[in-house]
Each structure stands twice: as C-alpha cells, then as structure tokens.
CHARMM internal coordinates of N, CA and C (Angstrom, degrees):
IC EDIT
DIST 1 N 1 CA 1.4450
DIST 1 CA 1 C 1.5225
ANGL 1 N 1 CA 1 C 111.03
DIST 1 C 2 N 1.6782
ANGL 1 CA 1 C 2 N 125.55
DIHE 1 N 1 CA 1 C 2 N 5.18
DIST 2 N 2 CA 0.8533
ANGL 1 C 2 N 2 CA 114.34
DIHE 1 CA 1 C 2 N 2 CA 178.06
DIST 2 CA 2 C 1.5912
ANGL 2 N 2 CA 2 C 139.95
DIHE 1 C 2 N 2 CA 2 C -79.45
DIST 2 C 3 N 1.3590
ANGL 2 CA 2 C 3 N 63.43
DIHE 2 N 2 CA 2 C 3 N -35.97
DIST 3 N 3 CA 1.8956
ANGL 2 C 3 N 3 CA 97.16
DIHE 2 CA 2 C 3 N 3 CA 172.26
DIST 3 CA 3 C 1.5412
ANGL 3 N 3 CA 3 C 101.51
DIHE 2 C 3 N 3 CA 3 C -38.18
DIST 3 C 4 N 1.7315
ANGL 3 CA 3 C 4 N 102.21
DIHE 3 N 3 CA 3 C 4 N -56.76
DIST 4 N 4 CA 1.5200
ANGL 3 C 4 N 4 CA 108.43
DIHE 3 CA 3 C 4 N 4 CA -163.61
DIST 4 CA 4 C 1.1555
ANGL 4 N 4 CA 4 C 113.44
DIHE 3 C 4 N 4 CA 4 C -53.18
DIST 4 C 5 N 1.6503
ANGL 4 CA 4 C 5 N 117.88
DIHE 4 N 4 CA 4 C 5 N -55.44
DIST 5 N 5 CA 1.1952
ANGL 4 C 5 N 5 CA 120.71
DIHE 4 CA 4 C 5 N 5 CA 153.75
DIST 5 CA 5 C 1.6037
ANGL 5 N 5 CA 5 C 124.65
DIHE 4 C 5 N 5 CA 5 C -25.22
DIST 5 C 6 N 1.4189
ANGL 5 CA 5 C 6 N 134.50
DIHE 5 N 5 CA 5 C 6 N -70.70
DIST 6 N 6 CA 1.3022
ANGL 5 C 6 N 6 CA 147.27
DIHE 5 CA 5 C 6 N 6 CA 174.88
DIST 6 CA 6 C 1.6000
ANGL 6 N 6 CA 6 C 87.65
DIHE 5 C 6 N 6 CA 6 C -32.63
DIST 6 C 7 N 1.1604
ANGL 6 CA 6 C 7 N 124.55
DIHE 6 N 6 CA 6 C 7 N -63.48
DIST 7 N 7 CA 1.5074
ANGL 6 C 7 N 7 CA 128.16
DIHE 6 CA 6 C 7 N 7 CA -159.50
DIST 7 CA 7 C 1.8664
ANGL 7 N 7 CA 7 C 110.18
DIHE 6 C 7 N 7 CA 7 C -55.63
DIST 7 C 8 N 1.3548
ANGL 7 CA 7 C 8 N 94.84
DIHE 7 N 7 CA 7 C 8 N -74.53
DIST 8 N 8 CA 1.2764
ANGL 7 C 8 N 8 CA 100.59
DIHE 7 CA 7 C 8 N 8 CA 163.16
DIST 8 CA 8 C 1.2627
ANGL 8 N 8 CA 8 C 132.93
DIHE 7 C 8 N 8 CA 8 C -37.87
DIST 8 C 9 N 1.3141
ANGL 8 CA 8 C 9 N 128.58
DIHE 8 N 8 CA 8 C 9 N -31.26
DIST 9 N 9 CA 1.6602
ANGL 8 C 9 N 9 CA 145.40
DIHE 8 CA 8 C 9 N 9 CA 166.44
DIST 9 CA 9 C 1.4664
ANGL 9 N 9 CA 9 C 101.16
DIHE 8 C 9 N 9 CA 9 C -46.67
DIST 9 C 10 N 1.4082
ANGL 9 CA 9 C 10 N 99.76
DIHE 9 N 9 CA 9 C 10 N -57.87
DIST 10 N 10 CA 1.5521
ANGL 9 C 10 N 10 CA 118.32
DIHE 9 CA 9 C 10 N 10 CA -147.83
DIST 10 CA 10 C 1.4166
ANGL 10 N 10 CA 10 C 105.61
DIHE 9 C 10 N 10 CA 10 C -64.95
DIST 10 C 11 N 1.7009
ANGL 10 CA 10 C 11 N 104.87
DIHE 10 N 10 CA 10 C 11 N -40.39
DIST 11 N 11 CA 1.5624
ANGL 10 C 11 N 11 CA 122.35
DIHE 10 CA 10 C 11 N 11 CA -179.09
DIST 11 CA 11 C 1.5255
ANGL 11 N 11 CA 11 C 111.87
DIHE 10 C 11 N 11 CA 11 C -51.10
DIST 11 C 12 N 1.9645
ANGL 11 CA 11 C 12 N 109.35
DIHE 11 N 11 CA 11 C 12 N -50.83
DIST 12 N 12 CA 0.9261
ANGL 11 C 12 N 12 CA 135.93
DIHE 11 CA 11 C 12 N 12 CA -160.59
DIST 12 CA 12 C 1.4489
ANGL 12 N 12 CA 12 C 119.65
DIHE 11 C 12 N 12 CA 12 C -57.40
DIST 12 C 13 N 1.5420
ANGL 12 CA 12 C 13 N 107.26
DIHE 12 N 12 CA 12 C 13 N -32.76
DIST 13 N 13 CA 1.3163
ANGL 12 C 13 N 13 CA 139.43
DIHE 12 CA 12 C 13 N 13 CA -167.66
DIST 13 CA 13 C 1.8110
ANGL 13 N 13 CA 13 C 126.35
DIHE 12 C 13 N 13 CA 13 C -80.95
DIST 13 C 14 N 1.5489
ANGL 13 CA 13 C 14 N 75.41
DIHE 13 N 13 CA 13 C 14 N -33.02
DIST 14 N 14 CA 1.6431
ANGL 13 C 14 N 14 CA 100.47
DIHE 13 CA 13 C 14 N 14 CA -174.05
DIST 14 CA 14 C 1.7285
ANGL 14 N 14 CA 14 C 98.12
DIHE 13 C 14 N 14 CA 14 C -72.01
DIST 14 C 15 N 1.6893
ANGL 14 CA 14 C 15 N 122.01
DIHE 14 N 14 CA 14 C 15 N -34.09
DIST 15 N 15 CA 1.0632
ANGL 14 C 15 N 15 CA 114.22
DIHE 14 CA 14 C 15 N 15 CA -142.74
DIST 15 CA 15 C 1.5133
ANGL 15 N 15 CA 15 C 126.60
DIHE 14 C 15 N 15 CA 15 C -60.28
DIST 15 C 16 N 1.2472
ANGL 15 CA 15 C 16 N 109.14
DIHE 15 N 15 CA 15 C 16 N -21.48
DIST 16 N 16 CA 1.5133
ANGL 15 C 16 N 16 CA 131.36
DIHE 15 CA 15 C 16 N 16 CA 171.25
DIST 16 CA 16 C 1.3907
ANGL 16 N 16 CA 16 C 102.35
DIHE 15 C 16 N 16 CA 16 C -44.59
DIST 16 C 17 N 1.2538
ANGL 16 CA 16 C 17 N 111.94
DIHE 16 N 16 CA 16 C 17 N -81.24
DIST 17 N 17 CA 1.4853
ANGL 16 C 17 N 17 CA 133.09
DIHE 16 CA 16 C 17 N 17 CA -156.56
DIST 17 CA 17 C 1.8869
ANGL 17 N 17 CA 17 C 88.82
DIHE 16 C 17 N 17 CA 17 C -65.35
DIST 17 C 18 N 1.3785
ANGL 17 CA 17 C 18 N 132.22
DIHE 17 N 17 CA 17 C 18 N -32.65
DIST 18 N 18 CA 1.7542
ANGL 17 C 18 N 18 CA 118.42
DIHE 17 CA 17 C 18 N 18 CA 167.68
DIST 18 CA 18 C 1.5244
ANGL 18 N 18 CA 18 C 93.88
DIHE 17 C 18 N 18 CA 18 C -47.83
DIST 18 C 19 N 1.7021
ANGL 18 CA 18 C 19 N 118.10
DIHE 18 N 18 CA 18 C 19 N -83.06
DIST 19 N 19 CA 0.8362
ANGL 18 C 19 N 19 CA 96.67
DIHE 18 CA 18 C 19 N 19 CA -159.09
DIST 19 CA 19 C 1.7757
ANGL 19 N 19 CA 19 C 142.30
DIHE 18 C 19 N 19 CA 19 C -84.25
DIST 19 C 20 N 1.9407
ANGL 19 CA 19 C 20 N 101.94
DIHE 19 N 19 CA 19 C 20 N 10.48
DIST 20 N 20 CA 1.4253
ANGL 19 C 20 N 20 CA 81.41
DIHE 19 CA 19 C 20 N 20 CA 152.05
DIST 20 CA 20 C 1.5264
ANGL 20 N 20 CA 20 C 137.99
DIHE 19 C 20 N 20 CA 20 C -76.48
DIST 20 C 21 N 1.6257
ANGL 20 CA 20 C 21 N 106.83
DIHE 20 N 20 CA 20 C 21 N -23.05
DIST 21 N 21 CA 1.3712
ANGL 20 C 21 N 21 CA 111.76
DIHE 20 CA 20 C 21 N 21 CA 161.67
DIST 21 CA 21 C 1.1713
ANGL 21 N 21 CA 21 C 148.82
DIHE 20 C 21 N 21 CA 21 C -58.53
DIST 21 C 22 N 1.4537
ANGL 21 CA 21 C 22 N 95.09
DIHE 21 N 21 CA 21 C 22 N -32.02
DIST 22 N 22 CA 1.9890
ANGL 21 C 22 N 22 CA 101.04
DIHE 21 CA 21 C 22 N 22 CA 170.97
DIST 22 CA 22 C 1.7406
ANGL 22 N 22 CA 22 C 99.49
DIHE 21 C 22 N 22 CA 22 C -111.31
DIST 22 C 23 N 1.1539
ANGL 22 CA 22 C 23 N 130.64
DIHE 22 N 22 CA 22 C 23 N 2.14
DIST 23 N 23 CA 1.3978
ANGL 22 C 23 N 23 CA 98.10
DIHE 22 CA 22 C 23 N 23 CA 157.10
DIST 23 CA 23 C 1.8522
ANGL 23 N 23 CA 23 C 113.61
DIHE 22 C 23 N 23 CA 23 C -103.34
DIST 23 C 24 N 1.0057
ANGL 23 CA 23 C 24 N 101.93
DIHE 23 N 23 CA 23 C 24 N -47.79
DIST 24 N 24 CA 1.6218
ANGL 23 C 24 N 24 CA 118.80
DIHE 23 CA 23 C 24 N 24 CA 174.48
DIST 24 CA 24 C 1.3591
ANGL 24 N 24 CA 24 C 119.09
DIHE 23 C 24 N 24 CA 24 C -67.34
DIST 24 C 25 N 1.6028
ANGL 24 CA 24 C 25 N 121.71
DIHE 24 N 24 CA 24 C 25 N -27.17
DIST 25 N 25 CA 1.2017
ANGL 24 C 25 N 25 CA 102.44
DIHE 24 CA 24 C 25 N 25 CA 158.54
DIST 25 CA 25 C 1.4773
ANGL 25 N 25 CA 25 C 98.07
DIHE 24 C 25 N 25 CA 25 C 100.37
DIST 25 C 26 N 1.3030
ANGL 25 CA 25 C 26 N 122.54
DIHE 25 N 25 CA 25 C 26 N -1.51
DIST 26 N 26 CA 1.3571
ANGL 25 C 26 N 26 CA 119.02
DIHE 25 CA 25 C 26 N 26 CA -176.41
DIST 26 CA 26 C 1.3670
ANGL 26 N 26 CA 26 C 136.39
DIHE 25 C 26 N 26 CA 26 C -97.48
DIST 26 C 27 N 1.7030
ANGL 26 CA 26 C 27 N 111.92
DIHE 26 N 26 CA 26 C 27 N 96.95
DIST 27 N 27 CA 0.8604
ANGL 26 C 27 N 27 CA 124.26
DIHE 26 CA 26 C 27 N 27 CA 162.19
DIST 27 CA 27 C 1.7215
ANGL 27 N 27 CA 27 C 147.93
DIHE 26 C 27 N 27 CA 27 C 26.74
DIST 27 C 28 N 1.3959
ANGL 27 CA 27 C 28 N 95.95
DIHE 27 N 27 CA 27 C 28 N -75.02
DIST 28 N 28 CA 1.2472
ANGL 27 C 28 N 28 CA 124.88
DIHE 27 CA 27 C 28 N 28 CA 161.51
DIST 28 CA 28 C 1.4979
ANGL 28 N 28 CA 28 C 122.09
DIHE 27 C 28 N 28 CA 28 C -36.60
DIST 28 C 29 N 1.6364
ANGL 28 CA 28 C 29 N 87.65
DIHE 28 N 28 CA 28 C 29 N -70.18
DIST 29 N 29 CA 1.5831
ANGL 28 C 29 N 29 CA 124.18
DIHE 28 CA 28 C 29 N 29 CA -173.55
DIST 29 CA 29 C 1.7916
ANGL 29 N 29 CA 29 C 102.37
DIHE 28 C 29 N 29 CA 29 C -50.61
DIST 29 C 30 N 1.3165
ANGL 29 CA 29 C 30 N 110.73
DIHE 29 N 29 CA 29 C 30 N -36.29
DIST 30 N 30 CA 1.5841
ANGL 29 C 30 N 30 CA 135.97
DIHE 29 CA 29 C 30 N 30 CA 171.85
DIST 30 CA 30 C 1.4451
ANGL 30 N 30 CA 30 C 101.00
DIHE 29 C 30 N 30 CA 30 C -32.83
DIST 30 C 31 N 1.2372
ANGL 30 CA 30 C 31 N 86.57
DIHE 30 N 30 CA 30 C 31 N -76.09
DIST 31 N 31 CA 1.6906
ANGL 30 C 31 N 31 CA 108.15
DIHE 30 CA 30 C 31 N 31 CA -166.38
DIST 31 CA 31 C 1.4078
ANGL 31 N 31 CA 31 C 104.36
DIHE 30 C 31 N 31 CA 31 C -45.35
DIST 31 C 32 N 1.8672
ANGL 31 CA 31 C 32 N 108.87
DIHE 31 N 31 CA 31 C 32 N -67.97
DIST 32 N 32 CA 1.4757
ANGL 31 C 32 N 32 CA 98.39
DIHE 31 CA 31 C 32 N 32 CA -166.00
DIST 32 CA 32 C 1.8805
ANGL 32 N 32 CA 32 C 118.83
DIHE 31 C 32 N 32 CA 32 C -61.51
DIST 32 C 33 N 1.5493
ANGL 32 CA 32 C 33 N 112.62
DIHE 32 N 32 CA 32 C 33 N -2.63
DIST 33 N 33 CA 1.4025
ANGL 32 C 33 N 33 CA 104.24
DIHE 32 CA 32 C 33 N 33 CA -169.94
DIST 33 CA 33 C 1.8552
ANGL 33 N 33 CA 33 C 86.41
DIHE 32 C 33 N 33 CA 33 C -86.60
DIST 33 C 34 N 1.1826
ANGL 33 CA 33 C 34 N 126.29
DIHE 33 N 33 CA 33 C 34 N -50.48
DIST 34 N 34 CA 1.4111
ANGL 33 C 34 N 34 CA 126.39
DIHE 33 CA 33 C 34 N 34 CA 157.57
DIST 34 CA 34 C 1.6857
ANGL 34 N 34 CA 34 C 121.71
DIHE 33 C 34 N 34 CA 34 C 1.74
DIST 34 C 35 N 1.4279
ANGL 34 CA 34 C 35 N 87.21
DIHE 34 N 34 CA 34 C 35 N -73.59
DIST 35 N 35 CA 1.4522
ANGL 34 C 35 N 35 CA 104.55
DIHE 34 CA 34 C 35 N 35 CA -175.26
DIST 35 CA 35 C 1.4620
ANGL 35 N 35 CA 35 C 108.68
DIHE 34 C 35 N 35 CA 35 C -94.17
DIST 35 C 36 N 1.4282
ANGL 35 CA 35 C 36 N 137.86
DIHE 35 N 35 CA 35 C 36 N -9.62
DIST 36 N 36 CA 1.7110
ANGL 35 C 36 N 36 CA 134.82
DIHE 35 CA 35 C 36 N 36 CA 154.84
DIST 36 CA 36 C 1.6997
ANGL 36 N 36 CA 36 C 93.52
DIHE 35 C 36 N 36 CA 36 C -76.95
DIST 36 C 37 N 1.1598
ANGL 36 CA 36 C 37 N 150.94
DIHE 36 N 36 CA 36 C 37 N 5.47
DIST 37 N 37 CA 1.2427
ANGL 36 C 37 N 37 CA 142.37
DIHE 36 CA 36 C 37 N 37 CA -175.21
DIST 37 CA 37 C 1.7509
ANGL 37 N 37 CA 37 C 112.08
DIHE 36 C 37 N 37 CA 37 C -106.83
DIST 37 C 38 N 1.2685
ANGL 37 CA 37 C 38 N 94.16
DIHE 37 N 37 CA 37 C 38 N -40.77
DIST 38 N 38 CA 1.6251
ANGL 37 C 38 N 38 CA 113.15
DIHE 37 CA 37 C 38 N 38 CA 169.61
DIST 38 CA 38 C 1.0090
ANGL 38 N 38 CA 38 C 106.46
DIHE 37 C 38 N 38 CA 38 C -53.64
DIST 38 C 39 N 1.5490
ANGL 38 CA 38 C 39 N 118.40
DIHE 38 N 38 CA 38 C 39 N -70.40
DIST 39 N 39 CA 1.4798
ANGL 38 C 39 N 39 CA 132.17
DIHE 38 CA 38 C 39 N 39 CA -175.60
DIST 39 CA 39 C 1.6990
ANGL 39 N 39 CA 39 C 109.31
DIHE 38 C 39 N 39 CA 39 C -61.13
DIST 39 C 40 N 0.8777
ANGL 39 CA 39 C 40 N 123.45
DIHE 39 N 39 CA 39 C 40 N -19.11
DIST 40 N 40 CA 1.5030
ANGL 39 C 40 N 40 CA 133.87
DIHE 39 CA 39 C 40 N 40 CA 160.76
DIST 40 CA 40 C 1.3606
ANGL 40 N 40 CA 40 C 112.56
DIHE 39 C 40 N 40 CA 40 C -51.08
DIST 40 C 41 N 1.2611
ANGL 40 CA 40 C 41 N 101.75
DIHE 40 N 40 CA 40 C 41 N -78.13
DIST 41 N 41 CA 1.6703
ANGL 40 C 41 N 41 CA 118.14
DIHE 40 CA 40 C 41 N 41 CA 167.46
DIST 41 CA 41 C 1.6192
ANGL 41 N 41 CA 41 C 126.73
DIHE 40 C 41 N 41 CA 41 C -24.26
DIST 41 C 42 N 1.2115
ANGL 41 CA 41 C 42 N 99.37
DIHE 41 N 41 CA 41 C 42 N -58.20
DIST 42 N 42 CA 1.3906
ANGL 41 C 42 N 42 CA 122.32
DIHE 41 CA 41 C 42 N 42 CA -174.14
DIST 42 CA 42 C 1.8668
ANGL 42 N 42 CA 42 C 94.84
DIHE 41 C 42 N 42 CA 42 C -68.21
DIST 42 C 43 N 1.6317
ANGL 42 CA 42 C 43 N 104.50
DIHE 42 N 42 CA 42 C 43 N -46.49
DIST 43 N 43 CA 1.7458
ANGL 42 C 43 N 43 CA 80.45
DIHE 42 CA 42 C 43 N 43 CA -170.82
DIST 43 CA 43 C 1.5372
ANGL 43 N 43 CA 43 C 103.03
DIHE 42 C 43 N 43 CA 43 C -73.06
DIST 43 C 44 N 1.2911
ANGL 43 CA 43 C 44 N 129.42
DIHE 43 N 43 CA 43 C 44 N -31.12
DIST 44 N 44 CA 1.2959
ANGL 43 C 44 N 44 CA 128.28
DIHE 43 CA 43 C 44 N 44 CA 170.46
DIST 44 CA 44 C 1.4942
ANGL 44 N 44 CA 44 C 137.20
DIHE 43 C 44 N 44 CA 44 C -17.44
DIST 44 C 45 N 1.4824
ANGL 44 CA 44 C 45 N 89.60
DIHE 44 N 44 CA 44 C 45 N -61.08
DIST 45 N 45 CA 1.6076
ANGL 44 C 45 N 45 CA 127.23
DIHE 44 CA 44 C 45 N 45 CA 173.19
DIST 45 CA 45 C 1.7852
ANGL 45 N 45 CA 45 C 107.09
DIHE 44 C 45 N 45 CA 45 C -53.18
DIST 45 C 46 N 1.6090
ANGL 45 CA 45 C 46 N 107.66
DIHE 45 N 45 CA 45 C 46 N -44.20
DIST 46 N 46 CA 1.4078
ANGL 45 C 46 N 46 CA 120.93
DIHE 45 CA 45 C 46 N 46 CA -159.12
DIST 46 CA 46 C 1.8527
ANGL 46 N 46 CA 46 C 104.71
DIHE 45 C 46 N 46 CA 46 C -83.31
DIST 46 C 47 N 1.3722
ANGL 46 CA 46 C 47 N 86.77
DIHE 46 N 46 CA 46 C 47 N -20.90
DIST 47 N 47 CA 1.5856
ANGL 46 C 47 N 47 CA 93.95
DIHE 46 CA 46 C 47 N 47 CA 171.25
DIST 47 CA 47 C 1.4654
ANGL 47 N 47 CA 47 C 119.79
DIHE 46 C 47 N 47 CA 47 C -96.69
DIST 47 C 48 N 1.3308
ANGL 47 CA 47 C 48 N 115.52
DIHE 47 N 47 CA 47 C 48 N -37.98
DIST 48 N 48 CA 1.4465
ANGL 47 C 48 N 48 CA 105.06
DIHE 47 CA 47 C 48 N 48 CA 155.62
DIST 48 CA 48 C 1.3663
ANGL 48 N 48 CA 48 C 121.66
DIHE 47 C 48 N 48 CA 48 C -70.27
DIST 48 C 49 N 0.8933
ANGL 48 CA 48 C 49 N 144.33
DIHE 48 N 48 CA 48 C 49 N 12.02
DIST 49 N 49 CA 1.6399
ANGL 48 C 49 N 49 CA 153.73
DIHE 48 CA 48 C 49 N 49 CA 170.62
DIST 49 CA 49 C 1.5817
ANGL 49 N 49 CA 49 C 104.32
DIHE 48 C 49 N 49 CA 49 C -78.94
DIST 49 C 50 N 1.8075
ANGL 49 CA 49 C 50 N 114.50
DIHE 49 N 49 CA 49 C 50 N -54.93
DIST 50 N 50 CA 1.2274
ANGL 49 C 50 N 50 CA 142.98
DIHE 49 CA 49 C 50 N 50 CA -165.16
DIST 50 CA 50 C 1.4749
ANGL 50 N 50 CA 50 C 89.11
DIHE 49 C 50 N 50 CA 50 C -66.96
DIST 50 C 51 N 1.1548
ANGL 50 CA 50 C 51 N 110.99
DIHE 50 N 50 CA 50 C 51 N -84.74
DIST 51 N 51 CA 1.8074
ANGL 50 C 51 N 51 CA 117.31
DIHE 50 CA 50 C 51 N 51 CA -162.86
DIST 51 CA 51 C 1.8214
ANGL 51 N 51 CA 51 C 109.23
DIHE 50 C 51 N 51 CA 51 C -49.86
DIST 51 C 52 N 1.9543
ANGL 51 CA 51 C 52 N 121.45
DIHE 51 N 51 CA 51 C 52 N -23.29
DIST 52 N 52 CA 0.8724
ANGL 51 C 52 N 52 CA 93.88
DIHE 51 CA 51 C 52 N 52 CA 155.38
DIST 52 CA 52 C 1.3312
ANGL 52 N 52 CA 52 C 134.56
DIHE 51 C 52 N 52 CA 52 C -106.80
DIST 52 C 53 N 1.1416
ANGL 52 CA 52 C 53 N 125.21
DIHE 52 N 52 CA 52 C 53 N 41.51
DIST 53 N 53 CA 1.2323
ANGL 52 C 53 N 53 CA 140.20
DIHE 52 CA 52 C 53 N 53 CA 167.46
DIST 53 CA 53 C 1.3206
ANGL 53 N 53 CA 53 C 99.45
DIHE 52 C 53 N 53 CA 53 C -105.20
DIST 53 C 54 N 1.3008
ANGL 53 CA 53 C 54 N 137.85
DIHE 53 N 53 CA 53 C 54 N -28.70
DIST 54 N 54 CA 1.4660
ANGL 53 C 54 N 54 CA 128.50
DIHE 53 CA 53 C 54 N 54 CA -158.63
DIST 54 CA 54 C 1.3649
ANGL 54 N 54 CA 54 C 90.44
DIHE 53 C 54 N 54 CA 54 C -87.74
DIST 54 C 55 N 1.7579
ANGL 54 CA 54 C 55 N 119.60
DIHE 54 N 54 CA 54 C 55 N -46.68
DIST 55 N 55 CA 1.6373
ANGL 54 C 55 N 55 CA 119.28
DIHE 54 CA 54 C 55 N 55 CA -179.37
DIST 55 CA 55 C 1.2822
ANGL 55 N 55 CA 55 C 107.79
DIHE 54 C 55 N 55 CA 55 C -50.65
DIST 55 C 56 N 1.2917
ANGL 55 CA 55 C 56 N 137.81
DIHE 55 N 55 CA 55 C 56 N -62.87
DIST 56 N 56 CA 1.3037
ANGL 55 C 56 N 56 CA 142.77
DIHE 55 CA 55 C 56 N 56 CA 179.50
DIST 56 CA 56 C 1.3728
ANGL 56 N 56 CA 56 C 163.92
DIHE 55 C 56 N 56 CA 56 C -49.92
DIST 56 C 57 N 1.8487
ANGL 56 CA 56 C 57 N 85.57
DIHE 56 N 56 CA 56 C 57 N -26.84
DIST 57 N 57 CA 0.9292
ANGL 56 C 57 N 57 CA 151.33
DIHE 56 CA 56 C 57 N 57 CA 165.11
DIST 57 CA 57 C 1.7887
ANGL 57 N 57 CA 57 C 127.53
DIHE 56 C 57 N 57 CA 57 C -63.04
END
COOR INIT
IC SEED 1 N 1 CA 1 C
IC BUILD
C-alpha cells in the first residue's frame, strides 16, 4: 500500500504547478507538470511491472 501512497504524494505535489498552468496560464508551471507527468509514468510502469510479477509469481 505504499506505493499507493508514493503515488498519491506525487499527484498531491504536482497540484500547484496544475493549477498555475491551467488557470494562470503559466508557462513554466507547464513544463514542471510535463516533467511530474513523465516521472509519473515511469513510476506507473514500475508498479505495473511489480503487481505482475507478484500475480505470476
């Protein structure tokens, strides 16, 4: 359940930079949801990797 946690953190963290980007329009804020989205991805991937190894396993 930690992971979930880890996940949820990650979401949690980003939220600033959502909403300076889609309400304010800022640029910047763009980028880092960009690159917190990537890094999203990647832990995503690392958790579906886990659960299917744990099913299979």
């Amino acid at each position: 359940m930690s992971r979930y946690a880890e996940l949820k953190s990650f979401v949690d963290d980003m939220a600033d930079d959502f909403s300076k980007f889609y309400d304010k329009g800022n640029k910047a804020a763009g980028t880092r949801v960009r690159k917190g989205m990537q890094e999203l991805k990647k832990v995503a991937q690392e958790i579906r990797v886990e659960v299917q190894a744990s099913k299979n396993g």
